[in-house]
N, CA, C and O atoms as a GROMACS GRO file, in nm:
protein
  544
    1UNK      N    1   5.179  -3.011  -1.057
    1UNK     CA    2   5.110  -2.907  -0.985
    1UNK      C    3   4.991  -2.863  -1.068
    1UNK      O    4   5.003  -2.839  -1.189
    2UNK      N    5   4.896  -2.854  -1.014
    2UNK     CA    6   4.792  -2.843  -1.096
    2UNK      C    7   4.720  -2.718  -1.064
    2UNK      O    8   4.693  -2.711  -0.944
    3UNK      N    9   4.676  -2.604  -1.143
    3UNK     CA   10   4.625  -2.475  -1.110
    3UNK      C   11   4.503  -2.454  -1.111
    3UNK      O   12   4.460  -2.458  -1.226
    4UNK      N   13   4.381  -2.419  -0.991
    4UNK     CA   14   4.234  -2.422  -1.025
    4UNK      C   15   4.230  -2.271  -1.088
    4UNK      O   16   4.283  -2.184  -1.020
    5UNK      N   17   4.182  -2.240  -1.189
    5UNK     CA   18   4.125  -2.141  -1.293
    5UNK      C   19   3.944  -2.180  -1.332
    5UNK      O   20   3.879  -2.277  -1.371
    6UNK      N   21   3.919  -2.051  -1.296
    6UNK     CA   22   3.768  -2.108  -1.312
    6UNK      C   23   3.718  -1.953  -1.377
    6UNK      O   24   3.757  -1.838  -1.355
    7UNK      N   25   3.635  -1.998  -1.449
    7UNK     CA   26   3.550  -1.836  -1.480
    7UNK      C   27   3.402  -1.857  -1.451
    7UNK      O   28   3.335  -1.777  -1.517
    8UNK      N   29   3.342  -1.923  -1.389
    8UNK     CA   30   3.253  -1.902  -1.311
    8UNK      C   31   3.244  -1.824  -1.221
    8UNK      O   32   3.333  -1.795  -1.140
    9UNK      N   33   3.096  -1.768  -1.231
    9UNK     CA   34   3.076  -1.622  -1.094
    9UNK      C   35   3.007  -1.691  -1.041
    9UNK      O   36   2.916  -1.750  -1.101
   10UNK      N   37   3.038  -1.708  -0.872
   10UNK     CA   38   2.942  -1.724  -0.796
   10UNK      C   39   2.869  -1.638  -0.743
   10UNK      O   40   2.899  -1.524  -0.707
   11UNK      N   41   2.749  -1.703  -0.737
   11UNK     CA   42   2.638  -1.589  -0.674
   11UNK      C   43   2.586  -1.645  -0.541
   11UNK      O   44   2.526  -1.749  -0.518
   12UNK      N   45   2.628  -1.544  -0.459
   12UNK     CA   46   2.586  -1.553  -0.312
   12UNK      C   47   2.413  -1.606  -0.304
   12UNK      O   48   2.346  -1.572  -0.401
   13UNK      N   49   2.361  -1.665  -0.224
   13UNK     CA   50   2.235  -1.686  -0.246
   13UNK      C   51   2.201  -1.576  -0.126
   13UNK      O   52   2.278  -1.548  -0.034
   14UNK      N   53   2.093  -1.530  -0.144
   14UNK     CA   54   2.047  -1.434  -0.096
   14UNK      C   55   2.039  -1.482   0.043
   14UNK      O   56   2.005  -1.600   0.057
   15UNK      N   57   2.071  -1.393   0.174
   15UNK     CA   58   2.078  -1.445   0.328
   15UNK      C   59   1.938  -1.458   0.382
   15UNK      O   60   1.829  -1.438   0.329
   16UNK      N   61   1.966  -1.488   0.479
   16UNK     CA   62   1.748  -1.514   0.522
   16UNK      C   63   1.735  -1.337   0.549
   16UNK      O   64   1.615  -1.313   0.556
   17UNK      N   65   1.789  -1.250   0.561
   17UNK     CA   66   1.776  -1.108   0.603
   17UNK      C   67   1.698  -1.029   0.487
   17UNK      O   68   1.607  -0.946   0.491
   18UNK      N   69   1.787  -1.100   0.356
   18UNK     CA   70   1.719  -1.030   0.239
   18UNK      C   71   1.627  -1.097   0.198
   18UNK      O   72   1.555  -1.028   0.126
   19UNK      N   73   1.591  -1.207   0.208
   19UNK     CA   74   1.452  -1.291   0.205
   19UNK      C   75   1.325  -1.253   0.271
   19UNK      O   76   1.213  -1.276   0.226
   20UNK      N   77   1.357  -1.185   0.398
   20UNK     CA   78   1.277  -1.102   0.494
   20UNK      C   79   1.230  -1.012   0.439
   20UNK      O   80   1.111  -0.981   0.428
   21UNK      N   81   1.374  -0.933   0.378
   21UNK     CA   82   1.323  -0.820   0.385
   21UNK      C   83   1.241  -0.763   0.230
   21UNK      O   84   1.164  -0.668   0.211
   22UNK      N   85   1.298  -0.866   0.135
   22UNK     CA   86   1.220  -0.933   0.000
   22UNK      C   87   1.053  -0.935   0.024
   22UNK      O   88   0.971  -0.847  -0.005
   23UNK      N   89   1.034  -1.059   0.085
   23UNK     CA   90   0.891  -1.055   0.178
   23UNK      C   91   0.831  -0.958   0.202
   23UNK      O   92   0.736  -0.922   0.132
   24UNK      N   93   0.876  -0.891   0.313
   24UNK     CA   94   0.788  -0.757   0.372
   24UNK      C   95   0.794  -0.670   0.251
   24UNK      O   96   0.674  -0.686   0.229
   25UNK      N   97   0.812  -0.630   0.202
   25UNK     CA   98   0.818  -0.539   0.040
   25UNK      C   99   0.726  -0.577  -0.020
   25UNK      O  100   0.654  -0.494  -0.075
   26UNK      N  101   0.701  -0.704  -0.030
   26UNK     CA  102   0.601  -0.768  -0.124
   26UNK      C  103   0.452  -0.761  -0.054
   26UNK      O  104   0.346  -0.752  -0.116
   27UNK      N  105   0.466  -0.769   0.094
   27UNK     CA  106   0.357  -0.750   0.178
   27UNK      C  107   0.301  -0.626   0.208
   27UNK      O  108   0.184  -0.599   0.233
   28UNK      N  109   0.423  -0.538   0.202
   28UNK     CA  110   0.356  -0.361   0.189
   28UNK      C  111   0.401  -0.307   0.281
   28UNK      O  112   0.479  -0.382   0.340
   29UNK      N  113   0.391  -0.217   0.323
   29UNK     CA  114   0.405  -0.116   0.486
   29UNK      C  115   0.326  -0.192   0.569
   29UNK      O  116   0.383  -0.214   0.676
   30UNK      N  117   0.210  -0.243   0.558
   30UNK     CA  118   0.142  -0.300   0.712
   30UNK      C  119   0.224  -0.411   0.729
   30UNK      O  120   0.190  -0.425   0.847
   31UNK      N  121   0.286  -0.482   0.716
   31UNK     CA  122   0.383  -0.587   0.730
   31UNK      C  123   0.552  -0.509   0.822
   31UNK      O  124   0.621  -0.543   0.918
   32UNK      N  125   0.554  -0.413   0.741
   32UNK     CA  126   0.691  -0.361   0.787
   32UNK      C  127   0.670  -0.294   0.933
   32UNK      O  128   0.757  -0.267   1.015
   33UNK      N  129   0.479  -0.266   0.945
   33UNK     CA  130   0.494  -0.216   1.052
   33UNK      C  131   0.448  -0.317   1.164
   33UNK      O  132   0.466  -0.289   1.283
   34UNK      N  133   0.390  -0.432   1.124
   34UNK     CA  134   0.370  -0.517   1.214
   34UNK      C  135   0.489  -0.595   1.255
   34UNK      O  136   0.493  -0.641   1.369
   35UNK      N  137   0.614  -0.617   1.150
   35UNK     CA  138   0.693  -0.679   1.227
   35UNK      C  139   0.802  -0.575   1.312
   35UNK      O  140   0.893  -0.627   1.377
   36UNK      N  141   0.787  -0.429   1.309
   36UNK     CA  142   0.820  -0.358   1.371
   36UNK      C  143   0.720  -0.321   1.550
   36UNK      O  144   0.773  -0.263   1.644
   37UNK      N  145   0.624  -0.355   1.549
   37UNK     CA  146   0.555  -0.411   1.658
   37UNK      C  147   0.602  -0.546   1.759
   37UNK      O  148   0.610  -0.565   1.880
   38UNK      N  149   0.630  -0.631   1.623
   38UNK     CA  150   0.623  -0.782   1.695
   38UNK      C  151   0.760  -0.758   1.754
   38UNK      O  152   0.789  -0.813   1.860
   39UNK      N  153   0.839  -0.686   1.696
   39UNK     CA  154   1.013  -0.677   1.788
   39UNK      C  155   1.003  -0.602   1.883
   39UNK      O  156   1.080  -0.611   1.978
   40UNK      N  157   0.904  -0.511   1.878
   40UNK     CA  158   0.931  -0.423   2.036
   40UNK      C  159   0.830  -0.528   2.125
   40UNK      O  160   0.870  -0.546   2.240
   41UNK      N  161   0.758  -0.569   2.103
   41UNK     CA  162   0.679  -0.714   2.182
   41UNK      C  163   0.798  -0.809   2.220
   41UNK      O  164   0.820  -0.815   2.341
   42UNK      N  165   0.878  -0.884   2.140
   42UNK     CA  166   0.989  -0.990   2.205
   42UNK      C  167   1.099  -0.891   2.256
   42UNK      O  168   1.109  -0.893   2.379
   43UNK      N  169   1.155  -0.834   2.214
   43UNK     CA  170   1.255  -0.734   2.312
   43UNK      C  171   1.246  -0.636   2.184
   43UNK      O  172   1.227  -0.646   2.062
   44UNK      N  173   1.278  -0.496   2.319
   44UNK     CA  174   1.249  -0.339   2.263
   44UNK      C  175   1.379  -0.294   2.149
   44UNK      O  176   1.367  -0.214   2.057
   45UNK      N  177   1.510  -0.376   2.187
   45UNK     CA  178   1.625  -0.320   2.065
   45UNK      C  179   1.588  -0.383   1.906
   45UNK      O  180   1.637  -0.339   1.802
   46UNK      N  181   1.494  -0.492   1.915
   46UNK     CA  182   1.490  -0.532   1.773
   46UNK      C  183   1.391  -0.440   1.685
   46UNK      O  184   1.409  -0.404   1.569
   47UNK      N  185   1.287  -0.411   1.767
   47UNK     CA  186   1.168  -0.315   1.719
   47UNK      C  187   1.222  -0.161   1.690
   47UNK      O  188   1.176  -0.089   1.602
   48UNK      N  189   1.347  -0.119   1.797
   48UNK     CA  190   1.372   0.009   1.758
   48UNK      C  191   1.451  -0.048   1.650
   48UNK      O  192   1.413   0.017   1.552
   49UNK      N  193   1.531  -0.125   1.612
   49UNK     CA  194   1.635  -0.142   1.508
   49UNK      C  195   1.558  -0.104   1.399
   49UNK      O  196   1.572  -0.002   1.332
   50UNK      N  197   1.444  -0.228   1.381
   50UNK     CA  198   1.368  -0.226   1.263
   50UNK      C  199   1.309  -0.067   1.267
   50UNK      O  200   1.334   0.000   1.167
   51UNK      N  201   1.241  -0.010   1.362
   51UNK     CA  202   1.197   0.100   1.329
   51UNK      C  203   1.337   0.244   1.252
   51UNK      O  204   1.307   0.341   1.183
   52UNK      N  205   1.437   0.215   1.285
   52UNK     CA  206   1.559   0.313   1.274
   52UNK      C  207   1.548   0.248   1.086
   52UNK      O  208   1.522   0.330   0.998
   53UNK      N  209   1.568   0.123   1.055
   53UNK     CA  210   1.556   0.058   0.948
   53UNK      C  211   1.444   0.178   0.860
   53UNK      O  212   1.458   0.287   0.806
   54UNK      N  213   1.343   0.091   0.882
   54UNK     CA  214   1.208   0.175   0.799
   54UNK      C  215   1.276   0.304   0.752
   54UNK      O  216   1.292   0.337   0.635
   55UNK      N  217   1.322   0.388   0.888
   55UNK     CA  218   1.368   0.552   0.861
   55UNK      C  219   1.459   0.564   0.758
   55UNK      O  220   1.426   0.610   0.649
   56UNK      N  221   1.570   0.527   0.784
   56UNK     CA  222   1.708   0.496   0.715
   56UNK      C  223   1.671   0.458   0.565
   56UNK      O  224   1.744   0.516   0.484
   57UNK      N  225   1.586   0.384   0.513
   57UNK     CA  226   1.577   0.294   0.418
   57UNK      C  227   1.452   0.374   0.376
   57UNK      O  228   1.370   0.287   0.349
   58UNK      N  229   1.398   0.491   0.357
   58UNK     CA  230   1.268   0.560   0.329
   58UNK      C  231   1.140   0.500   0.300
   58UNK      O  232   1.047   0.553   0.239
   59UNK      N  233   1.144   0.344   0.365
   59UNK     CA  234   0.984   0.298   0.380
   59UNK      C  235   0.896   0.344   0.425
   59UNK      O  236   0.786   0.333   0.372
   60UNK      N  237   0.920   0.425   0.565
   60UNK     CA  238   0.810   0.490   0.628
   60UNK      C  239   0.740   0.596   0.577
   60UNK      O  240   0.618   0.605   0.561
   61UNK      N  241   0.845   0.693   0.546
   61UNK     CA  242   0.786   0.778   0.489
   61UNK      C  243   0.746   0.831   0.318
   61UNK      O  244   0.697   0.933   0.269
   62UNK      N  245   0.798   0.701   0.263
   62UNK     CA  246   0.784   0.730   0.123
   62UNK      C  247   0.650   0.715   0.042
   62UNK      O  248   0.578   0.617   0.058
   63UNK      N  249   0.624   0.802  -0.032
   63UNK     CA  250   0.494   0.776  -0.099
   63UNK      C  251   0.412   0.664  -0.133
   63UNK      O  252   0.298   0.632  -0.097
   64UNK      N  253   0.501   0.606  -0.214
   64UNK     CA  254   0.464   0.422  -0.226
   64UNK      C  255   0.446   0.338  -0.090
   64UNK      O  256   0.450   0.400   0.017
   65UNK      N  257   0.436   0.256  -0.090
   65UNK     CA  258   0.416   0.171   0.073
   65UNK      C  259   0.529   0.108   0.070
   65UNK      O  260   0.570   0.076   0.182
   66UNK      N  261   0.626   0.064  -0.058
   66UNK     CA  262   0.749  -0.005  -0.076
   66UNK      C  263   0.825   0.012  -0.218
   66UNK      O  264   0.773  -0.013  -0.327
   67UNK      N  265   0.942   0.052  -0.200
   67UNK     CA  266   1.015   0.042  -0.343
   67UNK      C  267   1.004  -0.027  -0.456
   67UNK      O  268   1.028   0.013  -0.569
   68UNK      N  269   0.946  -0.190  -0.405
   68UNK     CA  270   0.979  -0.277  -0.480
   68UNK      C  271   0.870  -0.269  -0.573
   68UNK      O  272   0.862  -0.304  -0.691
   69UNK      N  273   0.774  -0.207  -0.484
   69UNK     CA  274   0.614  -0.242  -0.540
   69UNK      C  275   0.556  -0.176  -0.654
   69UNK      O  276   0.527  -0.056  -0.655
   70UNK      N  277   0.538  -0.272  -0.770
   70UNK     CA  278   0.463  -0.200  -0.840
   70UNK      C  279   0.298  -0.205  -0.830
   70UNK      O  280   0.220  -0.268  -0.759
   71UNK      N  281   0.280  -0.072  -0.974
   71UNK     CA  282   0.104  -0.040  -0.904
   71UNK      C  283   0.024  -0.152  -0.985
   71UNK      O  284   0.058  -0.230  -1.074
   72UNK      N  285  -0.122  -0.125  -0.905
   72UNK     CA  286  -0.168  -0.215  -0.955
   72UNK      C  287  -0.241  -0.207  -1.068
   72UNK      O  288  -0.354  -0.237  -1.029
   73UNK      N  289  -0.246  -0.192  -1.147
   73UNK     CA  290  -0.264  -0.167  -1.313
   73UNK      C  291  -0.143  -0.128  -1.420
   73UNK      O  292  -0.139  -0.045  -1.510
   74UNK      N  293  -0.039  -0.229  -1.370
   74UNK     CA  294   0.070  -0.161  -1.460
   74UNK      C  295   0.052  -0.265  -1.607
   74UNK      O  296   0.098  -0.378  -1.620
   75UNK      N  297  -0.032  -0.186  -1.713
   75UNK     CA  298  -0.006  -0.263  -1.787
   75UNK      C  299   0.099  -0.301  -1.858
   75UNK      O  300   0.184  -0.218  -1.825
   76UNK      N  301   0.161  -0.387  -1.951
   76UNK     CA  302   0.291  -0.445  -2.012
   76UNK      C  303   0.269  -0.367  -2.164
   76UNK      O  304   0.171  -0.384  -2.237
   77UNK      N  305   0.389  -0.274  -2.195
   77UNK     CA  306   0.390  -0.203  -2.302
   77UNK      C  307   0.421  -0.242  -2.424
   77UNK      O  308   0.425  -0.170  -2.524
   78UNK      N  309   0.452  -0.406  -2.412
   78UNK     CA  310   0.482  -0.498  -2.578
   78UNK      C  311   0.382  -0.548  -2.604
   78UNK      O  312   0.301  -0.570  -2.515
   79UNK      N  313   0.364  -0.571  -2.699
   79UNK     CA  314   0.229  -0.632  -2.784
   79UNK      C  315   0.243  -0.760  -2.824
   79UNK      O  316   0.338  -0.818  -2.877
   80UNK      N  317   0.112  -0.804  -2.786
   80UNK     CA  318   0.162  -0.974  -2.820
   80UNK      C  319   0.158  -1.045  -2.980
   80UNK      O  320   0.153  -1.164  -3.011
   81UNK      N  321   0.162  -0.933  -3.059
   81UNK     CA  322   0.145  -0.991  -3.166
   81UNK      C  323  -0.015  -0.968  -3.222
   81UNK      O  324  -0.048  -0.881  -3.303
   82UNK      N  325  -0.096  -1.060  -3.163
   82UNK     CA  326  -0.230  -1.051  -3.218
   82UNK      C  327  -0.322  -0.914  -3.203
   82UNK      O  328  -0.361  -0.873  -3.093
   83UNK      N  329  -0.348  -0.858  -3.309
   83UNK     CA  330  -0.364  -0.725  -3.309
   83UNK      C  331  -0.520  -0.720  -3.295
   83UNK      O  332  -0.579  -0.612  -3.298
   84UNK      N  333  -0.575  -0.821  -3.282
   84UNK     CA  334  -0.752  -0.873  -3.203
   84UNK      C  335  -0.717  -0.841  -3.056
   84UNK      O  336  -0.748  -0.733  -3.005
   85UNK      N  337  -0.647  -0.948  -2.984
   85UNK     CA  338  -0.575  -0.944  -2.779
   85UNK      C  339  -0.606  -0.806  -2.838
   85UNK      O  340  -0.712  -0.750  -2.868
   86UNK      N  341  -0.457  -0.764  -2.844
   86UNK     CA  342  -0.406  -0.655  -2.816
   86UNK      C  343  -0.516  -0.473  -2.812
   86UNK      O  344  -0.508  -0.363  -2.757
   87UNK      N  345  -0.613  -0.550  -2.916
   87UNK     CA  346  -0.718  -0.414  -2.937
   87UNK      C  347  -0.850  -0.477  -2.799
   87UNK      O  348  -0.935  -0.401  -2.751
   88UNK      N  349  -0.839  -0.590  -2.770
   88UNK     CA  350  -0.944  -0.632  -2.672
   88UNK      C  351  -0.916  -0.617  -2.517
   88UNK      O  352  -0.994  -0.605  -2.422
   89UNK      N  353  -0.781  -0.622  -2.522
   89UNK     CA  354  -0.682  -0.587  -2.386
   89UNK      C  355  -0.695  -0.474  -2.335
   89UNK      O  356  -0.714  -0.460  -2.214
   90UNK      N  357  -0.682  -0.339  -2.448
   90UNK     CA  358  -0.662  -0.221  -2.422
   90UNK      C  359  -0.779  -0.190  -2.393
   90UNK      O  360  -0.782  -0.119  -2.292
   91UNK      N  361  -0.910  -0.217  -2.449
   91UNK     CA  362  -1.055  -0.217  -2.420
   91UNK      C  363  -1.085  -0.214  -2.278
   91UNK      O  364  -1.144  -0.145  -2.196
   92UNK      N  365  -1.011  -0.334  -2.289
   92UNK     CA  366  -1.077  -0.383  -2.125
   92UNK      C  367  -1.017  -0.299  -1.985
   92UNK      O  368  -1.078  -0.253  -1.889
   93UNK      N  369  -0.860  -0.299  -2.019
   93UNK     CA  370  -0.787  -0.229  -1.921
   93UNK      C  371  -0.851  -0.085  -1.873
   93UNK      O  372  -0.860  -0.037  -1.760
   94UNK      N  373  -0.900  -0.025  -2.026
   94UNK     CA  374  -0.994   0.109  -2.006
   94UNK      C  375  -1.077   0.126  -1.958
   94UNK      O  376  -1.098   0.231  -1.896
   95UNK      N  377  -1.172   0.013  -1.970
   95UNK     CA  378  -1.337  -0.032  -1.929
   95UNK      C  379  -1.294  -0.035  -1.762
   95UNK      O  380  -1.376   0.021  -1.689
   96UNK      N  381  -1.165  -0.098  -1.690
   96UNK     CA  382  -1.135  -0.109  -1.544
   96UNK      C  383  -1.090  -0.002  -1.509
   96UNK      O  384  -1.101   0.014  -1.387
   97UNK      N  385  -1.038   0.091  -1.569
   97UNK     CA  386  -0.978   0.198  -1.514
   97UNK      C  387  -1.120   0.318  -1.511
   97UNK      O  388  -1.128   0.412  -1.433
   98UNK      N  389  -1.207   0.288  -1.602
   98UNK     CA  390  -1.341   0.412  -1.602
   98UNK      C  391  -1.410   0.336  -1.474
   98UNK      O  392  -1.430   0.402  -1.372
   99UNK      N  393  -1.443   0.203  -1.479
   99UNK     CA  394  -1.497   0.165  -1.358
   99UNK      C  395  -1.436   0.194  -1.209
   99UNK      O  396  -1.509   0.202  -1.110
  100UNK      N  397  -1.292   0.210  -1.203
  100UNK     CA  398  -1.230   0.251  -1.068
  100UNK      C  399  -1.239   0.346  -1.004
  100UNK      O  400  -1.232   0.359  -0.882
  101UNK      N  401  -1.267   0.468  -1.133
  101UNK     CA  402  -1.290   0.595  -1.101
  101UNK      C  403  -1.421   0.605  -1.083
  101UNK      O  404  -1.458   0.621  -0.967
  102UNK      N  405  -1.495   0.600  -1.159
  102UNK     CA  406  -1.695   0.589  -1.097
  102UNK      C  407  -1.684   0.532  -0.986
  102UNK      O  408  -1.737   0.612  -0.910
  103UNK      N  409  -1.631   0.400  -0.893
  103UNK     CA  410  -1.634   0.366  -0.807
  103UNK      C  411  -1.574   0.443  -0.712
  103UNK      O  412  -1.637   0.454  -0.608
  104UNK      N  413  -1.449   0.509  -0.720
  104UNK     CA  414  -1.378   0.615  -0.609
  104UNK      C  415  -1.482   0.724  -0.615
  104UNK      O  416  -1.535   0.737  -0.505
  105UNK      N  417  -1.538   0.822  -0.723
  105UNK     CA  418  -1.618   0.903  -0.731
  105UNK      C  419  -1.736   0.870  -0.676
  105UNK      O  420  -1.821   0.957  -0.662
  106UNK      N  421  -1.764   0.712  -0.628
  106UNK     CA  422  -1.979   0.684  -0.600
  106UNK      C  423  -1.879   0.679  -0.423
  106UNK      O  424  -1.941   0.725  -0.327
  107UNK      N  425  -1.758   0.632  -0.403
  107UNK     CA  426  -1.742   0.624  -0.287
  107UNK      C  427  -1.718   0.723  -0.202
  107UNK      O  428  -1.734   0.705  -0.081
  108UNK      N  429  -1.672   0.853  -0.258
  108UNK     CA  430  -1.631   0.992  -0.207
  108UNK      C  431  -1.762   1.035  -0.217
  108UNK      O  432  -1.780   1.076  -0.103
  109UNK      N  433  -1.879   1.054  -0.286
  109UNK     CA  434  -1.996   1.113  -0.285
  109UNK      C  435  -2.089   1.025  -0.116
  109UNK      O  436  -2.169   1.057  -0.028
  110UNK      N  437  -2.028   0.938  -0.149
  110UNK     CA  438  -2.088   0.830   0.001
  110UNK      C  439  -2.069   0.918   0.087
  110UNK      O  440  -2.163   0.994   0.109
  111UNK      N  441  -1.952   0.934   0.158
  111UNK     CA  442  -1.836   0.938   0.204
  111UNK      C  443  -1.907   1.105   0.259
  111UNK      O  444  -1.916   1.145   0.375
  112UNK      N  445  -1.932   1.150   0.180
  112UNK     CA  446  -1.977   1.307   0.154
  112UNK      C  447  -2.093   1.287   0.237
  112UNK      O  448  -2.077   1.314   0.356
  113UNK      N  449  -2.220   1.241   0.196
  113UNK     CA  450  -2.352   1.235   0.207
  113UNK      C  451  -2.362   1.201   0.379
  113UNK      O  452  -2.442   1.238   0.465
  114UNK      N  453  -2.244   1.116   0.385
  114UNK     CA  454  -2.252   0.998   0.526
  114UNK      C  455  -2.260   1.165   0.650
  114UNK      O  456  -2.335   1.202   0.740
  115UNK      N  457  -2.135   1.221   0.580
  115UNK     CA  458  -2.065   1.316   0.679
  115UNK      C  459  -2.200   1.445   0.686
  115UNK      O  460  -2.218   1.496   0.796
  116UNK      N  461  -2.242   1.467   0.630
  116UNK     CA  462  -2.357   1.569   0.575
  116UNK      C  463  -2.480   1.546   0.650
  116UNK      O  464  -2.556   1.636   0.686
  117UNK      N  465  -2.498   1.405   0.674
  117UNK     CA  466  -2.602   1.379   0.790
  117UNK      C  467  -2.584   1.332   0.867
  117UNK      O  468  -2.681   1.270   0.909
  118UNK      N  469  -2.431   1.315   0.962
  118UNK     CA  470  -2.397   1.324   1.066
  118UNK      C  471  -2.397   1.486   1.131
  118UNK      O  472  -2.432   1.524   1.243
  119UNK      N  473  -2.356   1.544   1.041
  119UNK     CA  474  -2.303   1.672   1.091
  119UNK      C  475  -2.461   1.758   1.126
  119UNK      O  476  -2.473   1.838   1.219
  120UNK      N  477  -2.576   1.720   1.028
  120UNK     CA  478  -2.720   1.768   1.001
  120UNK      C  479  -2.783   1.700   1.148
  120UNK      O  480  -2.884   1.758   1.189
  121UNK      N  481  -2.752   1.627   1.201
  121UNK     CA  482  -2.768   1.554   1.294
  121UNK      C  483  -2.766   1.615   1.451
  121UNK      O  484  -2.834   1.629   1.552
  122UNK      N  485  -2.637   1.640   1.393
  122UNK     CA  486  -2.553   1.682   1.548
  122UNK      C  487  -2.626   1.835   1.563
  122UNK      O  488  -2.660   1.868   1.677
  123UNK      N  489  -2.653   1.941   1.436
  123UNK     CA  490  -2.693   2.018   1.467
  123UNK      C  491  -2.866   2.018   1.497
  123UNK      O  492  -2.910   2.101   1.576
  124UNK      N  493  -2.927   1.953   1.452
  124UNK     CA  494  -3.050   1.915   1.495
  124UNK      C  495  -3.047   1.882   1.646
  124UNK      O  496  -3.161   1.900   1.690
  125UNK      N  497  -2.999   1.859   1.700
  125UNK     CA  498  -2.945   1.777   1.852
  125UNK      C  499  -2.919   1.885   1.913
  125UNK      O  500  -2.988   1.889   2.015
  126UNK      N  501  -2.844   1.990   1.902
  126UNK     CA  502  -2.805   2.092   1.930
  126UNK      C  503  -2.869   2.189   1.963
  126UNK      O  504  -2.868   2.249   2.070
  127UNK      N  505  -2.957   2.215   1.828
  127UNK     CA  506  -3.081   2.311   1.848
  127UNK      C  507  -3.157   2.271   1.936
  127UNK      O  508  -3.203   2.366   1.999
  128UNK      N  509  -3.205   2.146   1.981
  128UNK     CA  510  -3.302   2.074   2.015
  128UNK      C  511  -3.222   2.120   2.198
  128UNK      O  512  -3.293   2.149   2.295
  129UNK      N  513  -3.133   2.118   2.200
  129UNK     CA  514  -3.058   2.115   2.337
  129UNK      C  515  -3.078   2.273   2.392
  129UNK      O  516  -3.140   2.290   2.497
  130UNK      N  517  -3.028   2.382   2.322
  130UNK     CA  518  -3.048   2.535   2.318
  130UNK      C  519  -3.189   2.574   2.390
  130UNK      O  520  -3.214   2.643   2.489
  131UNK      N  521  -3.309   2.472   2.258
  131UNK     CA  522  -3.423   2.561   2.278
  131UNK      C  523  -3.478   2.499   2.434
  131UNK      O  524  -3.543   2.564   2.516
  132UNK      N  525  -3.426   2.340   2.451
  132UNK     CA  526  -3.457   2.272   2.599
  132UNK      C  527  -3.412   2.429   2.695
  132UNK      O  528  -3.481   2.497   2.771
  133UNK      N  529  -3.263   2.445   2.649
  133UNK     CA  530  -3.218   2.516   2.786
  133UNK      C  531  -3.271   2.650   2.788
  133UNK      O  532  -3.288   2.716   2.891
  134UNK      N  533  -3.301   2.697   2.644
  134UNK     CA  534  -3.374   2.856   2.682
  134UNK      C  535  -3.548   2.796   2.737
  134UNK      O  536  -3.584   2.869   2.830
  135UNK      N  537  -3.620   2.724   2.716
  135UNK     CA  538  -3.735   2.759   2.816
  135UNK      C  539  -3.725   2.646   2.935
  135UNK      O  540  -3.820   2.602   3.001
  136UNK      N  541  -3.624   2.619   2.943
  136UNK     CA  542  -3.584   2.593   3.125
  136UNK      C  543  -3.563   2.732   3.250
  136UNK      O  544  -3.537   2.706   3.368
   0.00000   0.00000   0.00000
């Protein structure tokens, strides 16, 4: 009689569900919400499922767009040894992070200016409409 004894762990391979749902994480919220579209498009119980999902599982409403996701400048906190990289790395990472912000700051000043002569606009238009209707 012979006895199977094994100390091997098996590991489930991940189902196509968590492969999905692996995926869409990696793709962001516009993914979670497009394939929450595409199910109420082929039938309405898969789209509400997925939408009850999102809720349940705090994708929708959570700050990040996905749990899994990290940001994008996460730099790596070990050092590779060469203390040249490592002082040229940190340089640079800095040099992208001052440039991101001048760029959010030249884009909010846009952003500003755009709205400032729309709005300068509308009231020019306005006046222009008033003084039509007072010497009518």
């Amino acid at each position: 009689m012979t006895t199977l004894t094994s100390n091997t762990v098996y590991r489930a391979r991940p189902g196509w569900l968590a492969r999905a749902e692996g995926w869409l994480d990696d793709k962001g919220k516009g993914a979670w919400i497009a394939a929450m579209i595409l199910g109420f498009v082929v039938f309405w119980p898969i789209g509400l499922a997925l939408l009850a999902y999102m809720i349940w599982s705090n994708r929708m409403f959570s700050s990040k767009s996905c749990a899994r996701r990290s940001p994008r400048f996460a730099a790596p906190s070990r050092s590779t040894g060469n203390a040249a990289f490592d002082a040229y790395k940190e340089d640079t990472l800095r040099r992208l992070e001052e440039e991101q912000h001048n760029f959010e700051a030249f884009l909010k000043r846009l952003r500003e200016a755009k709205d400032k002569a729309e709005f300068d606009q509308f009231m020019d238009e306005r006046a222009k409409r008033s003084d039509a209707d007072a010497e009518a």
